[in-house]
C-alpha positions in Angstrom: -18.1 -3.1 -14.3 -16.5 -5.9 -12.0 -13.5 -7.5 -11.5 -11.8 -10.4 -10.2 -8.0 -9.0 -9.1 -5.2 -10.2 -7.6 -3.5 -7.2 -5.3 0.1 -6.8 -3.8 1.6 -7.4 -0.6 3.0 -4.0 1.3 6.3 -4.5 -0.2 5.3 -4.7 -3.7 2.5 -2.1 -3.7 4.8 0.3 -1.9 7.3 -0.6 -4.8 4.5 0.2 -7.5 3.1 3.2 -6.1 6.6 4.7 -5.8 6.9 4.0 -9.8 3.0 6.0 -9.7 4.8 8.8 -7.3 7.7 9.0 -9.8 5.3 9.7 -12.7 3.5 12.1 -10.9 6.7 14.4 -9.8 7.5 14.4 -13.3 4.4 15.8 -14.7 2.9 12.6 -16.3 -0.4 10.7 -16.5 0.4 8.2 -13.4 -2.5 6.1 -11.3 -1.2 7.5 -8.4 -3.4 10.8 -9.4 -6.7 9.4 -8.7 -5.8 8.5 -5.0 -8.6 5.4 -5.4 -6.5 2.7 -7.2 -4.6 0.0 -5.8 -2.0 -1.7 -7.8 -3.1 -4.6 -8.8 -4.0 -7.6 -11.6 -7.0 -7.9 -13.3 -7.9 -11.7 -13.6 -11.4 -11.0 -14.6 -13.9 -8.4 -15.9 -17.5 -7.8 -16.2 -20.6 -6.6 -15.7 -21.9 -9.8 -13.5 -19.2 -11.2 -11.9 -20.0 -12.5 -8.8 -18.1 -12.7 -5.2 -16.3 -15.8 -5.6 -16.9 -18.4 -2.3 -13.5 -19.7 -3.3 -11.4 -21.4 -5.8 -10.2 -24.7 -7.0 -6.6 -23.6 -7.3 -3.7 -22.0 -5.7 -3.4 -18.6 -5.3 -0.6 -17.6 -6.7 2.2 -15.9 -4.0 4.2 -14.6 -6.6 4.7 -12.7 -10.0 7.4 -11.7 -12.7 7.4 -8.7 -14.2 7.8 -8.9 -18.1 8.6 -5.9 -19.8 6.8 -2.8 -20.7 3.8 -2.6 -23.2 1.3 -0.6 -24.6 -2.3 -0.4 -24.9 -3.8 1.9 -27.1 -6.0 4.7 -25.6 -7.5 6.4 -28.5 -5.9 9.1 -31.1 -2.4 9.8 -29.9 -2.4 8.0 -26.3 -1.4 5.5 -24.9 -2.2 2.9 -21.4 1.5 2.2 -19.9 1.9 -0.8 -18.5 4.5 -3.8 -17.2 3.3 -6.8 -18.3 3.0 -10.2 -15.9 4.7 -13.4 -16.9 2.6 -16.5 -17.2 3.9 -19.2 -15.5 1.9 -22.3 -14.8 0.4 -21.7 -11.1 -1.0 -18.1 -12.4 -2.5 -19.7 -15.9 -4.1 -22.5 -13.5 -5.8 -19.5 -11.0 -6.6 -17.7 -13.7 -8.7 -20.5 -15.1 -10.0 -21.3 -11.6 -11.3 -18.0 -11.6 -12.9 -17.9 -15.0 -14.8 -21.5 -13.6 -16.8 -19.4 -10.8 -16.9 -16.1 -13.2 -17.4 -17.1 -16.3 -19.5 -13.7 -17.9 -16.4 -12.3 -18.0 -15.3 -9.9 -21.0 -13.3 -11.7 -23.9 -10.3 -9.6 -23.1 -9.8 -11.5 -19.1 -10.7 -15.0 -20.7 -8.5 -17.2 -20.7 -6.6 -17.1 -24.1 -6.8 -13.8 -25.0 -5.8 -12.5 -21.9 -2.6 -10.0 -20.9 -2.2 -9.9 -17.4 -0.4 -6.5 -16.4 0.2 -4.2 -13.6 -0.9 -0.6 -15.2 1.3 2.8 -14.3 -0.6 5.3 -16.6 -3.2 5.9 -18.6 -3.6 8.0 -21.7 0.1 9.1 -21.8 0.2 11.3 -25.0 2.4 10.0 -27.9 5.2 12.7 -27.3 5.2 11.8 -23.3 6.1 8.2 -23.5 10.1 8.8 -24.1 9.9 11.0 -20.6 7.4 8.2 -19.2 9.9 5.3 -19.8 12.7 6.9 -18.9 11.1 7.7 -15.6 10.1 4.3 -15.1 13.8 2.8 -15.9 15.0 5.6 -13.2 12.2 4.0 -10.8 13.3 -0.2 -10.9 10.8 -2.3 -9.6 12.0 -5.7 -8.6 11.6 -8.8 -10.8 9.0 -10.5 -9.2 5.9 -9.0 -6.7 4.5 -10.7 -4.2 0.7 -11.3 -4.2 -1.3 -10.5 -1.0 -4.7 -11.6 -1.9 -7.5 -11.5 -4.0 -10.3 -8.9 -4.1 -13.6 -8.5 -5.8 -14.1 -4.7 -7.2 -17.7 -3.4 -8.1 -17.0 -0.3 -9.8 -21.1 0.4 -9.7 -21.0 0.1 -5.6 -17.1 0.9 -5.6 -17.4 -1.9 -3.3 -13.9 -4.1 -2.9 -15.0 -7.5 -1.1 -11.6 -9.7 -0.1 -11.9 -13.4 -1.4 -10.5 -16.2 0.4 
């Protein structure tokens, strides 16, 4: 799989991987496990994307933090995630990007799709108090700031900055 992704400046990663740390020091699912992800936003997904040259909108510098959601993860579990507030300059971006991609999956397309910054996957049913009540004890600011764009190929594990 590919993606399209918008990733963090040093401030805002830094304040996402210490929610990942947090998770981890308590005992729960947390990305930070892996030691291979970077917090970011998935803009688009699928098996051909290609390496953008460019776009023909702003990158966004910015985003708000909704609230937190779950995605379901099979029998029992649970994907833990903050979702991203769409505000006009990300919903024009995002549809930039879905102009040079546009073999994305239906889930990234524009319409259907929930931008979010992920903290855990497959968090069991009976973990998820203990997982938001870590998170609350963890406060990420309101708003991240974006510090580029980055093609993933998970088949190369190849990240290729854009713009």
């Amino acid at each position: 799989m590919r993606s399209i992704e918008l990733v963090l400046d040093p401030d805002s990663d830094a304040a996402v991987r210490a929610a990942w740390d947090a998770l981890t020091a308590a005992d729960l699912p947390s990305l930070g496990r892996s030691g291979t992800n970077d917090p970011h936003v998935t803009l688009a997904a699928g098996d051909a994307l290609p390496v953008p040259d460019g776009f023909d909108a702003p990158v966004p510098t910015t985003l708000r933090l909704g609230g937190l959601l779950l995605f379901a993860a099979g029998a029992g579990r649970s994907v833990l995630v903050r979702a991203v507030v769409v505000d006009p300059v990300l919903s024009a971006f995002h549809s930039a990007v879905h102009r040079v991609a546009p073999d994305a999956v239906g889930t990234s397309l524009p319409g259907a799709w929930s931008p979010h910054v992920t903290f855990a996957r497959r968090v069991r049913d009976e973990d998820l108090p203990a997982a938001v009540a870590t998170l609350r004890a963890t406060p990420l600011p309101e708003t991240l700031t974006v510090g580029g764009v980055r093609h993933w190929d998970g088949g190369t594990k190849t990240v290729t900055p854009v713009g």
